[in-house]
Biotite code that builds the C-alpha atoms (Angstrom):
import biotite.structure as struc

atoms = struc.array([
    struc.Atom([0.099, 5.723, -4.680], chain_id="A", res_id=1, res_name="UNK", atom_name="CA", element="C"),
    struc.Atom([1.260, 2.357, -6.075], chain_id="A", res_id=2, res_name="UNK", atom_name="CA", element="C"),
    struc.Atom([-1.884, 0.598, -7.976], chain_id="A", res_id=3, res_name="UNK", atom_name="CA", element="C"),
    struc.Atom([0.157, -2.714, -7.699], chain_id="A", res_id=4, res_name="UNK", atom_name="CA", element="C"),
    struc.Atom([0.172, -2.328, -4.129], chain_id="A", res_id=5, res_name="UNK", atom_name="CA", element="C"),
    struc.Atom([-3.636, -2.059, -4.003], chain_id="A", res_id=6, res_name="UNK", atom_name="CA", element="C"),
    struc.Atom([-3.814, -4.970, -6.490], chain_id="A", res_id=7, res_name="UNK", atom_name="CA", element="C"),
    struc.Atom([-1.966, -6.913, -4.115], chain_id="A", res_id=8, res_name="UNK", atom_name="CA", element="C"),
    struc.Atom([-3.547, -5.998, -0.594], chain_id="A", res_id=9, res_name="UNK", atom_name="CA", element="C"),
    struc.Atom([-7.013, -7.109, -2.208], chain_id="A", res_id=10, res_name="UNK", atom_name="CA", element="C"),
    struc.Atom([-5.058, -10.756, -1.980], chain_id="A", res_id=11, res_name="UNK", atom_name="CA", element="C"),
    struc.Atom([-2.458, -10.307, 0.910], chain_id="A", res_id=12, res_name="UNK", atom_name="CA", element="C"),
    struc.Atom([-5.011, -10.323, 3.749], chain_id="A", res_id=13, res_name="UNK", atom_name="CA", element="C"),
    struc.Atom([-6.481, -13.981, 3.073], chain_id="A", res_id=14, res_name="UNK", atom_name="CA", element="C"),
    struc.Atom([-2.747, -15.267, 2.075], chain_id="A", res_id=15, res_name="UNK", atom_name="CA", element="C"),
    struc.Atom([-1.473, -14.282, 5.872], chain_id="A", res_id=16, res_name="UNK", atom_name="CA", element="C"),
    struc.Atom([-4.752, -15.766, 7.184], chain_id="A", res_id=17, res_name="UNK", atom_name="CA", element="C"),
    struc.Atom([-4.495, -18.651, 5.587], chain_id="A", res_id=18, res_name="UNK", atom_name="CA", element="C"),
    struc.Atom([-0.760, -19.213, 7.093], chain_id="A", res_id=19, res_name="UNK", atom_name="CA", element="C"),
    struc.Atom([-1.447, -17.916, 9.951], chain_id="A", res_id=20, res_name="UNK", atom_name="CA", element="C"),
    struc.Atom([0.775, -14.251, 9.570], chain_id="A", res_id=21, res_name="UNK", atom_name="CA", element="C"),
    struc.Atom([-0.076, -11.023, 10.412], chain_id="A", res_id=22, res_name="UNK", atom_name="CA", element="C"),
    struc.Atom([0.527, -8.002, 8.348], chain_id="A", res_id=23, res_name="UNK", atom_name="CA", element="C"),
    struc.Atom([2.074, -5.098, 9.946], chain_id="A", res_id=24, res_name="UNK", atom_name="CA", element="C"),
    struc.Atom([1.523, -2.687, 7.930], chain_id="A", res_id=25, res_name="UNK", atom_name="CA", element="C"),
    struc.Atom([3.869, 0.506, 6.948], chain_id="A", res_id=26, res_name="UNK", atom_name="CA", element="C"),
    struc.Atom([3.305, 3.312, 4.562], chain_id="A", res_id=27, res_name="UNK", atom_name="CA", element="C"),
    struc.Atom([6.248, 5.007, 2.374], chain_id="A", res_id=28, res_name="UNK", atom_name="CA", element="C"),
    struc.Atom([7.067, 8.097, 0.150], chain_id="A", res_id=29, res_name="UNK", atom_name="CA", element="C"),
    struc.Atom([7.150, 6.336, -3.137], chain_id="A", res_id=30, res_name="UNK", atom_name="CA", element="C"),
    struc.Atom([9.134, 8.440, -4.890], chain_id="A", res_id=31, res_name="UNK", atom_name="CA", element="C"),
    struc.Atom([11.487, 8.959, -1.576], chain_id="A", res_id=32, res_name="UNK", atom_name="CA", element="C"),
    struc.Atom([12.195, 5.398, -1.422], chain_id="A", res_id=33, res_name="UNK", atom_name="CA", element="C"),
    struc.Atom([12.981, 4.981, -5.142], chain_id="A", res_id=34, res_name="UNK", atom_name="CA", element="C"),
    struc.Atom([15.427, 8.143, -5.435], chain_id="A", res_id=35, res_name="UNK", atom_name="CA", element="C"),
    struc.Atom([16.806, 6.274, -1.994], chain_id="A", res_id=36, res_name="UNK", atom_name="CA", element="C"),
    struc.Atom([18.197, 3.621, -3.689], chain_id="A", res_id=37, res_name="UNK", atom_name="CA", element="C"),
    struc.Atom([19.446, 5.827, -7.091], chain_id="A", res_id=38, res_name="UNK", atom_name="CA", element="C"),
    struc.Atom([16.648, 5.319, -9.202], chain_id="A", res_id=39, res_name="UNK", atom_name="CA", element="C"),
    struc.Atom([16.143, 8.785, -11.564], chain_id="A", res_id=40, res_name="UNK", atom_name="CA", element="C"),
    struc.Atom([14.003, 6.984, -13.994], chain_id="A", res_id=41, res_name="UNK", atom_name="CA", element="C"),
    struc.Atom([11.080, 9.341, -15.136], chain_id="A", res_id=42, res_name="UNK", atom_name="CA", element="C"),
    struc.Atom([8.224, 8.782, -14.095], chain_id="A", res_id=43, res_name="UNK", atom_name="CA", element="C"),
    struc.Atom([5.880, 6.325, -15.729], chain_id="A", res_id=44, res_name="UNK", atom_name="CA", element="C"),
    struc.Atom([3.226, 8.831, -16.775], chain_id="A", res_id=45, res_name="UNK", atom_name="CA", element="C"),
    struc.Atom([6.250, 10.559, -18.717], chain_id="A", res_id=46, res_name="UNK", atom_name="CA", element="C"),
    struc.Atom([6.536, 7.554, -20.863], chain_id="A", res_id=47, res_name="UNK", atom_name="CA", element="C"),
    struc.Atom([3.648, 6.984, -23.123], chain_id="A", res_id=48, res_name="UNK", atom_name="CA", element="C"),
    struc.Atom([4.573, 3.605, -24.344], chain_id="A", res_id=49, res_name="UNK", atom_name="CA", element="C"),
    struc.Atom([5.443, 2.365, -20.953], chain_id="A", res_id=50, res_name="UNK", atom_name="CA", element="C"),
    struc.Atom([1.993, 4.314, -19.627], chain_id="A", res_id=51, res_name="UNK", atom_name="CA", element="C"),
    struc.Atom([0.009, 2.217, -22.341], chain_id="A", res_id=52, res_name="UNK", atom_name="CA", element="C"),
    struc.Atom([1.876, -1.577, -21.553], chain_id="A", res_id=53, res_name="UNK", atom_name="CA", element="C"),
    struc.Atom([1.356, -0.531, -18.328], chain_id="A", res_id=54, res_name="UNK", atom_name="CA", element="C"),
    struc.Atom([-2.637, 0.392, -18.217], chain_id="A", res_id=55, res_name="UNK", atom_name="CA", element="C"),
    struc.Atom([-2.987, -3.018, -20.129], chain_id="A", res_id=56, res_name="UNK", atom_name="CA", element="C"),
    struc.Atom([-1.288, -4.994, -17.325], chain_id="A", res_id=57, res_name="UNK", atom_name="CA", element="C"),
    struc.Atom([-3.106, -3.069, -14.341], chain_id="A", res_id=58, res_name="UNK", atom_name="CA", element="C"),
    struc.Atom([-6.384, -4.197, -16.258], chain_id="A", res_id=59, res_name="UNK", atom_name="CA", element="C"),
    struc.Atom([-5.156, -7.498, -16.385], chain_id="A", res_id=60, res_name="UNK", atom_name="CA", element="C"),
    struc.Atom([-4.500, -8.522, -12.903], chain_id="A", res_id=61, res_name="UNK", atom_name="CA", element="C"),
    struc.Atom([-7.614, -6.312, -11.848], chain_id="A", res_id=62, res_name="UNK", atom_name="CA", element="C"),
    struc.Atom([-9.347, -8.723, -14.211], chain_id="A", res_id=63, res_name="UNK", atom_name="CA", element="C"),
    struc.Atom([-7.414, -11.923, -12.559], chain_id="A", res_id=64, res_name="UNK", atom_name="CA", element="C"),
    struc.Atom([-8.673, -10.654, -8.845], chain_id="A", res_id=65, res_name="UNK", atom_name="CA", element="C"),
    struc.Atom([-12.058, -9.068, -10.144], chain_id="A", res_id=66, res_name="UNK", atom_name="CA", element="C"),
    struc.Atom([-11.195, -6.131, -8.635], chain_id="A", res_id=67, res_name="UNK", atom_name="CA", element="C"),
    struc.Atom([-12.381, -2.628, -10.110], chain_id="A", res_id=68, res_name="UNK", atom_name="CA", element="C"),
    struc.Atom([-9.379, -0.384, -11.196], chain_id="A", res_id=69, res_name="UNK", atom_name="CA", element="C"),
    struc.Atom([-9.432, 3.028, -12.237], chain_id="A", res_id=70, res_name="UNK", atom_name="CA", element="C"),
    struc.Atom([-6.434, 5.037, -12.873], chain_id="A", res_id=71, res_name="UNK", atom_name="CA", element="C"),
    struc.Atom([-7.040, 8.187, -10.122], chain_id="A", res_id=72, res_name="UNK", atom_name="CA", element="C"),
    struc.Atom([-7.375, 11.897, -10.757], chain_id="A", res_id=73, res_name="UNK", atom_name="CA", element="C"),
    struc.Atom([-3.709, 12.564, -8.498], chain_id="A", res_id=74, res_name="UNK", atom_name="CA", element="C"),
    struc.Atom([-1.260, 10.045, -6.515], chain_id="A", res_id=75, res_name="UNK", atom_name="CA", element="C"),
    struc.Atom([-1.265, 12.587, -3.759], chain_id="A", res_id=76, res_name="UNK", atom_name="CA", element="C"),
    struc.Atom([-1.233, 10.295, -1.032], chain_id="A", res_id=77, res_name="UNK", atom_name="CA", element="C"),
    struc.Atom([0.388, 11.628, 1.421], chain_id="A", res_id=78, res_name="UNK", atom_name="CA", element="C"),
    struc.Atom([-2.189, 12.297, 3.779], chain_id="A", res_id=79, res_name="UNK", atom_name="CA", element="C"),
    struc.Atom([-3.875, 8.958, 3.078], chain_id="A", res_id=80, res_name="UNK", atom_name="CA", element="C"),
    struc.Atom([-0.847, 7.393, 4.042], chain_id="A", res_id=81, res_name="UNK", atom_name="CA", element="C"),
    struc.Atom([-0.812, 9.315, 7.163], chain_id="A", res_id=82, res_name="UNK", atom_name="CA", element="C"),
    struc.Atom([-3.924, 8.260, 8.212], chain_id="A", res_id=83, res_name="UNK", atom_name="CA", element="C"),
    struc.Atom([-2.682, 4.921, 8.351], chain_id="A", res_id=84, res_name="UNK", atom_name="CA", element="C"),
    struc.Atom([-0.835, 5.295, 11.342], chain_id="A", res_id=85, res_name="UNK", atom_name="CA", element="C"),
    struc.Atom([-4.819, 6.365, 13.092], chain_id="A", res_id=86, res_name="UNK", atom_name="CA", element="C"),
    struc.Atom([-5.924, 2.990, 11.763], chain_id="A", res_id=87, res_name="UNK", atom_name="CA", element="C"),
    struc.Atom([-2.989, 1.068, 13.724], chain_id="A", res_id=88, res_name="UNK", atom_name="CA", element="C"),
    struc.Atom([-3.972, 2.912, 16.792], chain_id="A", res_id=89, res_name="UNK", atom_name="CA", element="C"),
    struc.Atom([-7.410, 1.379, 16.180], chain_id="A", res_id=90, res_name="UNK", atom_name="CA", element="C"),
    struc.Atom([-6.320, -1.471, 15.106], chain_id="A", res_id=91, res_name="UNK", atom_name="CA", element="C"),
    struc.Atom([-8.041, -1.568, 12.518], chain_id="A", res_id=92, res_name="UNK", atom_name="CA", element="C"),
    struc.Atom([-5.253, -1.306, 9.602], chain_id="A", res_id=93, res_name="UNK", atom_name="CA", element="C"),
    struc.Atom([-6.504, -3.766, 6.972], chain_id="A", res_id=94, res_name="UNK", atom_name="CA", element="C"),
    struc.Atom([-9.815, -1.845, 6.493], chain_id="A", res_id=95, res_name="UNK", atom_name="CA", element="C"),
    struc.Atom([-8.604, 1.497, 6.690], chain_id="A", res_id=96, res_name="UNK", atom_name="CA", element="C"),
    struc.Atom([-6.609, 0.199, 3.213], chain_id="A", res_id=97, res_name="UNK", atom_name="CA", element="C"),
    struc.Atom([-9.610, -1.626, 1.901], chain_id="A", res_id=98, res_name="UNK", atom_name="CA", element="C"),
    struc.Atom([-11.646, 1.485, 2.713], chain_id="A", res_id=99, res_name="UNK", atom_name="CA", element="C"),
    struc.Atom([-9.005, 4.272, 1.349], chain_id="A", res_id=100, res_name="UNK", atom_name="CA", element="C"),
    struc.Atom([-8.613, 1.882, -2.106], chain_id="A", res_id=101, res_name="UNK", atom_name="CA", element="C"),
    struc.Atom([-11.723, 1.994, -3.100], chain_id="A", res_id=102, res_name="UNK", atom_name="CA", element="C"),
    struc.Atom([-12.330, 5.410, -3.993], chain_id="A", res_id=103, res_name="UNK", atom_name="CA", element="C"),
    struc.Atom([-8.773, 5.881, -5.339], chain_id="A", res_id=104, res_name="UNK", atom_name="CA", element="C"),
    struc.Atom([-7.771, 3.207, -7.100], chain_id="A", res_id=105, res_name="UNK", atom_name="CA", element="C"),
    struc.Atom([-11.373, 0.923, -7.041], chain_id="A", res_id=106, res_name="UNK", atom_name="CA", element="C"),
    struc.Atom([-13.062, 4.666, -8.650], chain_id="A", res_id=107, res_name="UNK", atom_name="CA", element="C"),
    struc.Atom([-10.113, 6.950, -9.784], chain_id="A", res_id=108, res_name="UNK", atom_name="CA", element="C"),
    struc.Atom([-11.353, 9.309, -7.348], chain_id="A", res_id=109, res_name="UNK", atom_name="CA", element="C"),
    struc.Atom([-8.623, 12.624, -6.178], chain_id="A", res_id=110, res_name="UNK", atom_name="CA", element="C"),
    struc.Atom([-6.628, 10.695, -3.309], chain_id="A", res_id=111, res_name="UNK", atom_name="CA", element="C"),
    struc.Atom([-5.414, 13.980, -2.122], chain_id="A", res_id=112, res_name="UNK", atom_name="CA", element="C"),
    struc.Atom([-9.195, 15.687, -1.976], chain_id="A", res_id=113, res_name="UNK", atom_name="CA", element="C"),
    struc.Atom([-10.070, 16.369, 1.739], chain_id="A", res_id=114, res_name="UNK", atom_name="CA", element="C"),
    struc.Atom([-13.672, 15.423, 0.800], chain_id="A", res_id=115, res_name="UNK", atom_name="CA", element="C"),
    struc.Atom([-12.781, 12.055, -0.183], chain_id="A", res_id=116, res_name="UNK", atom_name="CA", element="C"),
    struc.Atom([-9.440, 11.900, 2.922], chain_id="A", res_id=117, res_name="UNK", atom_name="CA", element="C"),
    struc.Atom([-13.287, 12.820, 5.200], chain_id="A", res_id=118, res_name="UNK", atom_name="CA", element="C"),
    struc.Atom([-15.257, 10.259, 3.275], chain_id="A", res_id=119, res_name="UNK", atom_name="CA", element="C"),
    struc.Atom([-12.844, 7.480, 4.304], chain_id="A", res_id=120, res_name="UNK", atom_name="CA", element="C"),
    struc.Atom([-12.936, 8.522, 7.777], chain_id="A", res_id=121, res_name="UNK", atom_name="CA", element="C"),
    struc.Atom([-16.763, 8.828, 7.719], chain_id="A", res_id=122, res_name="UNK", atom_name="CA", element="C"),
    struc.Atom([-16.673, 5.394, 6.533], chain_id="A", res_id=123, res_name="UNK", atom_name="CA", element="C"),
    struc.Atom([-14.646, 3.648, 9.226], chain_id="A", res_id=124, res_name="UNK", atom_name="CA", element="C"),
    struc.Atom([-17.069, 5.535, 11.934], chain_id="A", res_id=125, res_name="UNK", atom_name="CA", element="C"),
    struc.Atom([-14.409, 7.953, 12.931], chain_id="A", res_id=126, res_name="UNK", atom_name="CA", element="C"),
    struc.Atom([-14.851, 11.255, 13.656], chain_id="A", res_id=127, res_name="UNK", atom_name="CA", element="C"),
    struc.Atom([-13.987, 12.764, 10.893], chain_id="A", res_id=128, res_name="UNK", atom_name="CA", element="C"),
    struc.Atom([-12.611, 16.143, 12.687], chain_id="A", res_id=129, res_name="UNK", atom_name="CA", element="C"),
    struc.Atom([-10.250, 13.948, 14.917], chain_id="A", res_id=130, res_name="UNK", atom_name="CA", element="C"),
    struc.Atom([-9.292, 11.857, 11.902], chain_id="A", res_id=131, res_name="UNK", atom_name="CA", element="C"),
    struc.Atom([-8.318, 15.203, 10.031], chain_id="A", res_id=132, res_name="UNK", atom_name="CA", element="C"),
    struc.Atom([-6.355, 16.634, 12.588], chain_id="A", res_id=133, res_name="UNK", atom_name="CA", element="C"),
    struc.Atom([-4.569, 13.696, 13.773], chain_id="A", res_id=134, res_name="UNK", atom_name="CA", element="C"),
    struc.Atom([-3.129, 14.199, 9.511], chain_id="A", res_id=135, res_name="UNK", atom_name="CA", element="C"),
    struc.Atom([-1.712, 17.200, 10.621], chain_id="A", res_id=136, res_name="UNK", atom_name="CA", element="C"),
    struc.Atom([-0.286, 15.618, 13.825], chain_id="A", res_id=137, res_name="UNK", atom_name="CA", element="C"),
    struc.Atom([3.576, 15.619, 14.871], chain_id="A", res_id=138, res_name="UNK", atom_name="CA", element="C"),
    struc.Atom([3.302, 11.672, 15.943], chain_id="A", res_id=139, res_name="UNK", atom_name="CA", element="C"),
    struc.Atom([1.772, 11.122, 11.809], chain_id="A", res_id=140, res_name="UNK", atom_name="CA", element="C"),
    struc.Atom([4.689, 12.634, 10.764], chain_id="A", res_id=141, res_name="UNK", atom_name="CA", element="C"),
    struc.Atom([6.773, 11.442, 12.843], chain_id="A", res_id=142, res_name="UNK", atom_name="CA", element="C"),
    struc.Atom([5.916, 8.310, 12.289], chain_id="A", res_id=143, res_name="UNK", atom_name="CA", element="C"),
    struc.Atom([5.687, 8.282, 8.643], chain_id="A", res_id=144, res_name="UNK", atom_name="CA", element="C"),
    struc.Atom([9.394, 9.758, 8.940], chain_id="A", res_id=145, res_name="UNK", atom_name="CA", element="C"),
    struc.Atom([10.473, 6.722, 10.877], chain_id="A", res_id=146, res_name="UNK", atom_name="CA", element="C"),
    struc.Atom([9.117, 3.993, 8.713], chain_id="A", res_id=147, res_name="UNK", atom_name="CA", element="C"),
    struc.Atom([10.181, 6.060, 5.909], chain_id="A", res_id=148, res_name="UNK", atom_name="CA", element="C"),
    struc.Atom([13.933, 5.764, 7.092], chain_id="A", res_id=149, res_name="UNK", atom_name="CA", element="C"),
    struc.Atom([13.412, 2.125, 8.303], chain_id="A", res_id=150, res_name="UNK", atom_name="CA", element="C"),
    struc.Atom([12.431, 1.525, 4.300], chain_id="A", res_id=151, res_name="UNK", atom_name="CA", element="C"),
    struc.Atom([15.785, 3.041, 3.458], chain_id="A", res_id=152, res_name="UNK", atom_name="CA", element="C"),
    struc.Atom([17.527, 1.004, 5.655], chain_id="A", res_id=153, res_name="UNK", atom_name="CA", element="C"),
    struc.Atom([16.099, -2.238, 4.393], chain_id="A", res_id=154, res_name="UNK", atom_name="CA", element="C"),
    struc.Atom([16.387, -1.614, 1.069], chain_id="A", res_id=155, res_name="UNK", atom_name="CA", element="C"),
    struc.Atom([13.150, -0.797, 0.134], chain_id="A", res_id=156, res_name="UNK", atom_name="CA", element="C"),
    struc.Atom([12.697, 0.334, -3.456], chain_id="A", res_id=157, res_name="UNK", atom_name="CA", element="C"),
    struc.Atom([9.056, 0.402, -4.620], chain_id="A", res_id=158, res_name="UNK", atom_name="CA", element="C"),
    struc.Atom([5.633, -0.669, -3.097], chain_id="A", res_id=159, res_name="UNK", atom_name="CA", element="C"),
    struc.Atom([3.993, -3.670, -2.403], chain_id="A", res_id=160, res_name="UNK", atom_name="CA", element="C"),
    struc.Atom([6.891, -4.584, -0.385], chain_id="A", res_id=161, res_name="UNK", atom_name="CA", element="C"),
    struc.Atom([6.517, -7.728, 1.527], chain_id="A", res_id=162, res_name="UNK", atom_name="CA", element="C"),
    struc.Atom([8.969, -8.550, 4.298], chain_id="A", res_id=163, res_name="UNK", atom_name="CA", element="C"),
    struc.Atom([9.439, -11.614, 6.055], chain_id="A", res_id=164, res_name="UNK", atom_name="CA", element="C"),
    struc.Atom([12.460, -11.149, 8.702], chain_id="A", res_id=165, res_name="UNK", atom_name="CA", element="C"),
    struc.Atom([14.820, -9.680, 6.358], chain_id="A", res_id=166, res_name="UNK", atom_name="CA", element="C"),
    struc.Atom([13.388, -11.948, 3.154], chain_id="A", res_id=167, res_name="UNK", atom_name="CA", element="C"),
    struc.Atom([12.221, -9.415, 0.469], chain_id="A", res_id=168, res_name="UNK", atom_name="CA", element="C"),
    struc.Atom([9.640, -9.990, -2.422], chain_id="A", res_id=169, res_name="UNK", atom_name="CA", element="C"),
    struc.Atom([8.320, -6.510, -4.320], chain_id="A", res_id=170, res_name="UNK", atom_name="CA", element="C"),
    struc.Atom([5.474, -6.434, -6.365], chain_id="A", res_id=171, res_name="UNK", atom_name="CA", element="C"),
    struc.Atom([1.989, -8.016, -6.774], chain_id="A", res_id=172, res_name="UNK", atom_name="CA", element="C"),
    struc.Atom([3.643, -10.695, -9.084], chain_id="A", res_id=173, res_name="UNK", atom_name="CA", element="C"),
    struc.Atom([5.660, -11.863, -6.119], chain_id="A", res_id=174, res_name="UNK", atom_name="CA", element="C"),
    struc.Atom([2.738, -13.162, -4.277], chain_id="A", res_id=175, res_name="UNK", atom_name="CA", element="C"),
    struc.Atom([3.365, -16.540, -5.509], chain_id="A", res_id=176, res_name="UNK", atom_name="CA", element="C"),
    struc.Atom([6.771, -16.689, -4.330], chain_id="A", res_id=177, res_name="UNK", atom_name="CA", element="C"),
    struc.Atom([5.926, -15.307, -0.909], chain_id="A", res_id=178, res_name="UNK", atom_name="CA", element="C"),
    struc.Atom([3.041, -17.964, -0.659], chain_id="A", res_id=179, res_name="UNK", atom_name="CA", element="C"),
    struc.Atom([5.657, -20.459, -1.330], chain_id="A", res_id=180, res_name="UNK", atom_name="CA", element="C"),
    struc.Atom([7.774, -19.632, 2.049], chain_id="A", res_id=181, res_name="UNK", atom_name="CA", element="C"),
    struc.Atom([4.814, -19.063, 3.737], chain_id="A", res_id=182, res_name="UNK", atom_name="CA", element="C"),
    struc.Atom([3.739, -22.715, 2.795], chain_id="A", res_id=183, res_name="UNK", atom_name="CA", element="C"),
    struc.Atom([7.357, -23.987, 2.994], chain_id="A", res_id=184, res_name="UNK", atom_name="CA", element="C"),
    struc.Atom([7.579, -22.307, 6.814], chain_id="A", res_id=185, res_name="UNK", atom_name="CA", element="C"),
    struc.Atom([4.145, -24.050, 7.697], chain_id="A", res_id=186, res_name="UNK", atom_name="CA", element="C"),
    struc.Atom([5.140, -27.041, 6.572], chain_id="A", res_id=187, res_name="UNK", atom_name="CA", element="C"),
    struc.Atom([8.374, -27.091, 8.379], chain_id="A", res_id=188, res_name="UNK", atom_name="CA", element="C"),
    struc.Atom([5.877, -26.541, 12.048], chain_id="A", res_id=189, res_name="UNK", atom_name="CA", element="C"),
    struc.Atom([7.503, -22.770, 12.108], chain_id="A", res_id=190, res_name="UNK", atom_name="CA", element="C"),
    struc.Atom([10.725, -23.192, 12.590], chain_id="A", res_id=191, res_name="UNK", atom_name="CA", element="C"),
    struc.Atom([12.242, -21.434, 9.511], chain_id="A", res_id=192, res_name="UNK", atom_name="CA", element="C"),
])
């Protein structure tokens, strides 16, 4: 449901490439994760002045990465974020978020409209009734449960998260400073 995390996966895929990383990739409750760690705040969308800086920055960095980004109808993610765990049994992780962005945040389309959670499956050549029911699945929730708690654990507070053993850096403006260990661990032959 974050926009800043799909502003940053449209860079964090050819950063770990070009050190060498793989992203394993996890998917949170949001809000869950914020209340986690004490934060009550209202929402954004409850603050018009903050809503208005806000839609100016989005357009900024979508400008910066000339990436289309439209606010969507919901942030209902949940079952998007379910089917993530079907794209890491396929292996196939990365495009399952490229693919799932681009309605949502890349068109503003519903991201909690079955026609749309059917379109992304129909778009990574799934089958779209295995796709659907694996949402509904015990090892989805399950799963979503444990990285959910794992989050808690580690602190987790908002999304993009990057981790890096226990190193944390949240939010697309961090990229820089992530890119900078990465470089600094490369550098160093691996052995940070």
């Amino acid at each position: 449901m974050s926009p800043f995390a799909y502003l940053a996966h449209t860079q964090l895929p050819a950063l770990a490439d070009r050190y060498d990383f793989k992203i394993n990739y996890h998917a949170i409750d949001l809000p869950a994760a914020k209340l986690a760690v004490g934060n009550t705040a209202p929402p954004n969308v409850s603050m018009p002045v903050k809503l208005r800086y806000l839609m100016t920055d989005l357009q900024r960095w979508a400008r910066r990465y000339d990436v289309p980004l439209v606010f969507p109808k919901t942030l209902k993610s949940e079952r998007l974020n379910l089917g993530l765990y079907f794209a890491i049994n396929r292996g196939r992780a990365e495009d399952y978020l490229r693919t799932a962005w681009l309605p949502t945040w890349g068109q503003g389309g519903d991201m909690g409209n079955e026609e749309l959670i059917a379109d992304v499956a129909h778009s990574m050549n799934w089958d779209v009734s295995e796709f659907l029911r694996f949402l509904d699945s015990p090892e989805a929730h399950d799963r979503y449960a444990t990285d959910n708690q794992e989050a808690h654990r580690r602190g987790v507070f908002g999304a993009p998260t990057m981790m890096l053993g226990e190193e944390m850096w949240w939010g697309n403006d961090r990229l820089v400073f992530l890119e900078e260990r990465l470089a600094a661990i490369k550098n160093d032959g691996g052995r940070q």
